[in-house]
N, C-alpha and C positions, 0 to 999 in steps of 0.2 A: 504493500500500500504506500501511497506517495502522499509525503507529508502536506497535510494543506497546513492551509493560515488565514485565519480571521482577526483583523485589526479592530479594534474597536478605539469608534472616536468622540471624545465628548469635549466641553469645554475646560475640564478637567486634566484633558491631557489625553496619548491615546498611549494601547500598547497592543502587541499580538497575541493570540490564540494560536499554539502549533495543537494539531490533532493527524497523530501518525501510530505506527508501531517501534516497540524499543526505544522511541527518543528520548526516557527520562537518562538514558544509560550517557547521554551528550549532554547533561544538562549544566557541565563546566563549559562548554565551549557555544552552548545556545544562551548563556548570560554576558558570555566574553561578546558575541555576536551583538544582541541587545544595549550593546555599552553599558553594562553594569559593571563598574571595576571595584570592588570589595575586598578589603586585609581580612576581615573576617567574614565567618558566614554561620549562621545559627540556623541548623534545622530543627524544626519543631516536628515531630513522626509522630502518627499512629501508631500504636503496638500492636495492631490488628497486620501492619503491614508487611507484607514477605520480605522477610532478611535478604535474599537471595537480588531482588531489587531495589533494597535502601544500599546493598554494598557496591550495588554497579553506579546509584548518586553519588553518591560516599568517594568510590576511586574516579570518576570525570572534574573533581573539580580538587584545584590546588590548592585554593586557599587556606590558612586556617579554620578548621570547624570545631562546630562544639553540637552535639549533639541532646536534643532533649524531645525523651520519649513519652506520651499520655494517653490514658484508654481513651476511644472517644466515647463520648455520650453526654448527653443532654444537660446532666449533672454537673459535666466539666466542665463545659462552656462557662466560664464562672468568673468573677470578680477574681476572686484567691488563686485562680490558674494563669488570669492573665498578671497577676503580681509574682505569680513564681517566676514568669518568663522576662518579665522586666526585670529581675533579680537579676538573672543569668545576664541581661546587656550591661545592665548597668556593671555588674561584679567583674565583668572583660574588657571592660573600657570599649564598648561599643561606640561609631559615631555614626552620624547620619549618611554616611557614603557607604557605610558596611550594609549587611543584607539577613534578611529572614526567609528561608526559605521551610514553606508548609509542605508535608510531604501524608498527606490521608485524604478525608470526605470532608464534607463541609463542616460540621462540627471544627475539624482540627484548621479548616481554613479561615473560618470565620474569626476563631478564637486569636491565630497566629498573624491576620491582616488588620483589626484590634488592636493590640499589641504593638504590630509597627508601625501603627499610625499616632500611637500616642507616645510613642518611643520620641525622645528628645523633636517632637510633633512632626515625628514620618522620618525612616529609615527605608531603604527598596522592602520591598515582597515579592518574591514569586512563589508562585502558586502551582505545585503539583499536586490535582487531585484526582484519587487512584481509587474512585469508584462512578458509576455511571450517573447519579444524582450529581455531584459536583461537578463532573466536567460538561454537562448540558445545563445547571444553574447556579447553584452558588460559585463558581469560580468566573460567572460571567458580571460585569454589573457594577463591583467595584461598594458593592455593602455589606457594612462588618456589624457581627453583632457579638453580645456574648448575655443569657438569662441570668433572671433575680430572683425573688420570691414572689414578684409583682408580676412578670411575666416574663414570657418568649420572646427575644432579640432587642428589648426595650432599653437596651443601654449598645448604642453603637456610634460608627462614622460613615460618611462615605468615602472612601480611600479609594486609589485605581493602585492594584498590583503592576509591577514593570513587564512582567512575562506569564504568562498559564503554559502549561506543560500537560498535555492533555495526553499519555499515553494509553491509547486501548489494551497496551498487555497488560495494565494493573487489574482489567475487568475479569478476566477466567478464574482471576482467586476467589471470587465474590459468591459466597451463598445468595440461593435463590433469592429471597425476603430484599437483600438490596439490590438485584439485579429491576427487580417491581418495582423498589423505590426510587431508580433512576426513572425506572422506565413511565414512572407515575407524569414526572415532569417534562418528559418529551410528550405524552399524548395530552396533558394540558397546554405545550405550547399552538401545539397542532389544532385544538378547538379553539385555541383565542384568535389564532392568524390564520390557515393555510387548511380549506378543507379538502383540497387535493393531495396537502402531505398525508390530511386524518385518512383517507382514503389510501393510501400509499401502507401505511401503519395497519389499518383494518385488515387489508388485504397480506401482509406480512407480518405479524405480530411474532407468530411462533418463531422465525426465522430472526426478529430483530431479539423475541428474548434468549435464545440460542448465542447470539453472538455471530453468527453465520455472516460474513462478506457475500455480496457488499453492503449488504440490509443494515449492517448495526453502524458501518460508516456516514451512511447515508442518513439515518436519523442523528447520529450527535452531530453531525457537520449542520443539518436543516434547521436543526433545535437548536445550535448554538446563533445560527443567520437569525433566526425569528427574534432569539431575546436580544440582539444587538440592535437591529433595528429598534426594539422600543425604550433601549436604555440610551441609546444618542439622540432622541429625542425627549426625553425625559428625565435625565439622569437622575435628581435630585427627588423622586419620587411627586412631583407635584399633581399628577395628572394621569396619564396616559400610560407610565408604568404600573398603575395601579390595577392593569388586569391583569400584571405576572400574580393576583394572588389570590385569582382564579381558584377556587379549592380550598385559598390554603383560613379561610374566615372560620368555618365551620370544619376544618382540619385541625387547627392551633387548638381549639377549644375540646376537640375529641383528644388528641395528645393532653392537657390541660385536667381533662376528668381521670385521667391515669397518671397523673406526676411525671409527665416524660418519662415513662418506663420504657424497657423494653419490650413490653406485651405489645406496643404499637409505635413504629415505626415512623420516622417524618411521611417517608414517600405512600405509606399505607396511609398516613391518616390525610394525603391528599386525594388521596382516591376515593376514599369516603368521604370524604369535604367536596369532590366534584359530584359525585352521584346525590348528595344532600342538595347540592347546587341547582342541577338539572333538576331536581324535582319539585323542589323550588321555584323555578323559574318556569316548569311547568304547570304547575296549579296555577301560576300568576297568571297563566296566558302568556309568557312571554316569548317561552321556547315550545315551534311545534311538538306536535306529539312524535311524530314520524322522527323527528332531530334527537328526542329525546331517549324513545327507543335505540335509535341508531347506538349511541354512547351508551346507554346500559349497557347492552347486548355488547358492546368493545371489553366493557369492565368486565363482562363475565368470561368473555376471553382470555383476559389476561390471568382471571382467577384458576382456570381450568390447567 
C-alpha cells in the first residue's frame, strides 16, 4: 500500500496525516522530514501496545528519549496523569522545541496532546495512534481533553499536533470490541456527509471489519477526508463541527450511567447514541422511515 497524506489546514496552523503500512517503524526520519528538530523526545505509550512495535519507534529515532508507559482508560485521562507527565518535562529540562510523542488510542492521545499544550504553553506533539477509533477521529481535529468528576472531556484545549502517524499494522492487534469502536466513527462520519461512502460501507462492512484491502484503506482514508473538511471550516467548534457529535449526546451519557467502565466502550456507546438518535429523529418526523431503517439494519450488521 502507498502511503497517502492528508494535510489538514486551519487558521491555527496546518500539519499532515501519513496513513500507510509499517511507517511508524520511520517515525525518526518522518519528524526529521516535518522539520521537527528535538534534543529530547518523551513518548507517552499504551501498555496495551505491542512491544515488538514500540521497539521499531524506539530504534528510528536518535534523539534522547524517555519513555512513559499508562493503561488507557477513561479513569486515566485524569488531572493527576496529566501532572505525572508534566513531572517527567519539567524533571529533564524539557523546552519548547523538544517533542511528545503519543504512541496508543485516543485516551492516551488526548491525555498526551493536553499535556503538550500546556507544557511551558505548547511543546511539538505527534500523534501515533494505533487503533482504528483514533486514527479516523481523535487524532484528527486538533482537541485535547482529559475527564473530572463533573464530566467527559470538560477540561481541555484546542492544540494542532505537528505530525499523525496513522499506521494500519497497529490495527491486527486489536480485539474485536475496538475494531466496532473505530469502526463506530467511520459509519457516523458516513451519515453526517457522504451517502455514497454509507452505501460503499453497507455494501462492504464484513470486508472493512476484517481488515481486508482495499476496503479498510478506503474507509480510514474517506473518514479521515470527511472530518477534515468540517474541522477547516470550523475548527474552534463554533458551529458546523458540531455534527462530529452525531451519536456521541446520548453516547456520553450511556458511558456516564456506567462510570466509564469497561462494560461499554467509547465506540459502542456511539452506536447506541446513533440508533437513540435515529429514533429520535424518527418519531420527530425528521428522518424518513425508509432512512431510518436503512441505518438500523447497518447496526445490526455490524453487530452480527
Amino acid at each position: 500500500m502507498k502511503t497517502k497524506k492528508i494535510v489538514i489546514s486551519t487558521a491555527e496552523g496546518k500539519y499532515p496525516i501519513l496513513i500507510g503500512k509499517n511507517i511508524s517503524s520511520k517515525t525518526g526520519n518522518l519528524i526529521k522530514k516535518n522539520k521537527i528538530f528535538s534534543s529530547k523526545i518523551l513518548l507517552v505509550i499504551d501498555k496495551k501496545v505491542p512491544n515488538s512495535m514500540v521497539n521499531k519507534i524506539k530504534k528510528s529515532i536518535n534523539e534522547k528519549k524517555i519513555l512513559f508507559y499508562l493503561k488507557s482508560s477513561e479513569k486515566n485521562k485524569s488531572q493527576d496523569n496529566v501532572n505525572k507527565i508534566l513531572n517527567v518535562l519539567l524533571k529533564n529540562n524539557f523546552n519548547r522545541n523538544d517533542c511528545l510523542i503519543s504512541i496508543g488510542g485516543g485516551i492516551i492521545g488526548d491525555l498526551s496532546a493536553f499535556s503538550a499544550s500546556v507544557f511551558k504553553r505548547g511543546i511539538h506533539h505527534v500523534n501515533i495512534p494505533t487503533t482504528l477509533l483514533a486514527q479516523v477521529d481523535s487524532s484528527i481535529g486538533g482537541k485535547t481533553g482529559i475527564n473530572s468528576k463533573f464530566g467527559k472531556n470538560l477540561i481541555g484545549t484546542f492544540y494542532q499536533p505537528k505530525l499523525v502517524i496513522s499506521d494500519i499494522s497497529f490495527l491486527k492487534s486489536l480485539p474485536k470490541r475496538e475494531i466496532i469502536c473505530g469502526y463506530a466513527e467511520i459509519f457516523k462520519h458516513s451519515l453526517i456527509s457522504n451517502r455514497n461512502f454509507f452505501n460503499f460501507l453497507n455494501k462492504n462492512v464484513k470486508e472493512v471489519l476484517e481488515f481486508k484491502s482495499p476496503y479498510i484503506e478506503k474507509s480510514i482514508y474517506k473518514s479521515c477526508i470527511i472530518k477534515k473538511r468540517v474541522v477547516e471550516k470550523d475548527f474552534k467548534e463554533k458551529g458546523l463541527r458540531k455534527i462530529l457529535n452525531f451519536g456521541h449526546t446520548f453516547g456520553h451519557a450511556y458511558e456516564a450511567s456506567l462510570e466509564y467502565s469497561s462494560k461499554l466502550n467509547h465506540g459502542e456507546a456511539v452506536i447506541l447514541g446513533i440508533s437513540s438518535a435515529v429514533k429520535f429523529s424518527q418519531d420527530s418526523k425528521i428522518l424518513k422511515n425508509h432512512d431510518a431503517e436503512l441505518i438500523s439494519k447497518h447496526i445490526n450488521k455490524i453487530n452480527n
